[in-house]
C-alpha angles and dihedrals in degrees: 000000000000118000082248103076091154079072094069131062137187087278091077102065094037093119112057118215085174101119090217111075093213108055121073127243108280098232088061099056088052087046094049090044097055118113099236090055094036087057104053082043090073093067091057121082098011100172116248113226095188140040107288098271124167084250110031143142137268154197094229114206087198097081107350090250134119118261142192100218132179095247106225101153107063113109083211084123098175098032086246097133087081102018094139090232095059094042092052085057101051086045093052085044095052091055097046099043109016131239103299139019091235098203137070108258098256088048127045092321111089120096134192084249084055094056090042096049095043085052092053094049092049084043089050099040090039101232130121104254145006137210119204121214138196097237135014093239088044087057088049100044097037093042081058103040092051092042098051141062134184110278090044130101137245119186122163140159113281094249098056113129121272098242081063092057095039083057091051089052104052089038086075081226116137105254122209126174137213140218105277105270093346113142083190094054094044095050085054092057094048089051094056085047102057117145094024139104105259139186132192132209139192147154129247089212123007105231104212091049103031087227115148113227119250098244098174094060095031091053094042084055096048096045096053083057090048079232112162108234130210121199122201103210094175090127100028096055126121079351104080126038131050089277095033094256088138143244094334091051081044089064105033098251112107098122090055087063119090104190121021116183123187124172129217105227091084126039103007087046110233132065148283137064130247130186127207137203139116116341090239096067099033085060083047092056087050089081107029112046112086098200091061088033099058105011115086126264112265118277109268101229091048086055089046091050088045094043084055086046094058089035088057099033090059096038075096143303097292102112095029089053090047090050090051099045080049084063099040089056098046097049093046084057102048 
């Protein structure tokens, strides 16, 4: 290993020679034991004492100790995650239905708070139907993989997210991927892909960069190709739109989107993902996403706690105007 280990990142020991299966390549334990990286490790996975607050308390690995600390990094945009209201709700849920659905959703795992919850999200996103997830990769990988066959094509922007990709892949579909946020590039993509089945993806708002997608362009592309388009708001939810539906609502476009999928881990506060589209398909999905198929249903009280969140975020624009006056002064300052 060089003296220079800050040279290096995870993508270099991404491929394993090590015979055993189970023990990591030599070279990156020495990479992940150096000092230096030892060292800039320490600011990752501090471990938070206290609700993710702007202002909040951690378990510094620094120095052990415990530490009152300017949270920047939550992704808790609205606050929602210990807005009283939302908490009560999750309280009143865990004593009527326990901790967990303990059962995966087409079993013993659906509850009466999983089909009213799926009814508001497909309400609020105005589609037809809803299908709740676990997780939000889960939602993005499972929604994909149950899309999509081999023989089909994938082709998304280059930032999407990486559960997007993961769903491709298991999904057995050729994925292709365009210049981020380029029409032209796009349209070359779809012309290599006459004659078969495509999907497009995109983001609302790329998350590593913070750019909003240029629906108009993406969707006139897709449509001159007759391509179905699916469109992952997580971090564009109940942030972007007059009622706070996201970037397609943003831009006025929300019935030209087949598929919209959102998480709940940021915004709304809790966590899971759901995706939305016609009630056809969403059936459809029932049998063939694994994620939803053989995970268990979402914790009740979470749904109760996330049902109160939408209920709240969309009272009015309260929340959604203090976050973006937040961001105005910040960057102004900056």
């Amino acid at each position: 290993m060089p003296e220079n280990a800050l040279s290096f990142s995870l993508a270099d020991f991404f491929f394993n020679d090590n015979p055993d299966v189970l023990t990591p390549p030599s070279d990156y334990l020495s990479w992940i034991g150096h000092p230096e990286i030892q060292t800039a490790m320490r600011f990752f996975g501090q471990e938070f004492l206290a609700a993710p607050r702007p202002d909040t308390e951690v378990l510094s690995h620094l120095d052990g100790g415990r530490r009152r600390v300017i949270n920047m990094t939550s992704y808790n945009y609205l606050g929602l995650s210990s807005h009283p209201e939302v908490i009560q709700a999750a309280k009143e849920a865990l004593d009527r239905y326990g901790l967990g659905a303990s059962g995966a959703p087409l079993l013993s795992g659906t509850f009466d708070l999983h089909v009213k919850f799926a009814r508001q999200l497909a309400d609020f996103k105005q589609k037809e139907d809803c299908l709740l997830y676990s997780s939000g990769l889960g939602g993005n990988l499972g929604a994909i993989q149950g899309l999509l066959r081999k023989g089909d094509v994938f082709i998304l922007d280059e930032k999407c997210h990486k559960s997007l990709i993961d769903g491709g892949t298991l999904s057995g579909a050729k994925m292709l991927f365009f210049q981020h946020n380029d029409p032209a590039s796009l349209e070359a993509m779809l012309q290599k892909s006459k004659g078969k089945r495509a999907l497009v993806a995109f983001e609302g708002v790329y998350s590593m960069d913070g750019d909003l997608v240029r629906l108009p362009e993406i969707l006139e592309v897709c449509k001159q190709h007759k391509a179905a388009t699916y469109i992952d708001e997580a971090h564009s939810t109940l942030m972007f739109g007059p009622n706070g539906r996201g970037v397609a609502e943003h831009f006025g476009l929300e019935h030209e989107i087949g598929m919209s999928f959102g998480t709940l881990s940021k915004s709304f506060g809790g966590v899971g993902g759901f995706v939305c589209s016609n009630a056809g398909i969403i059936n459809y999905l029932k049998g063939y996403s694994s994620p939803w198929n053989f995970s268990c249903a979402p914790s009740p009280p979470v749904v109760a706690g996330l049902m109160k969140a939408l209920e709240v975020a969309t009272r009015d624009s309260s929340l959604r105007d203090a976050m973006w006056a937040n961001v105005k002064y910040l960057s102004k300052g900056l």
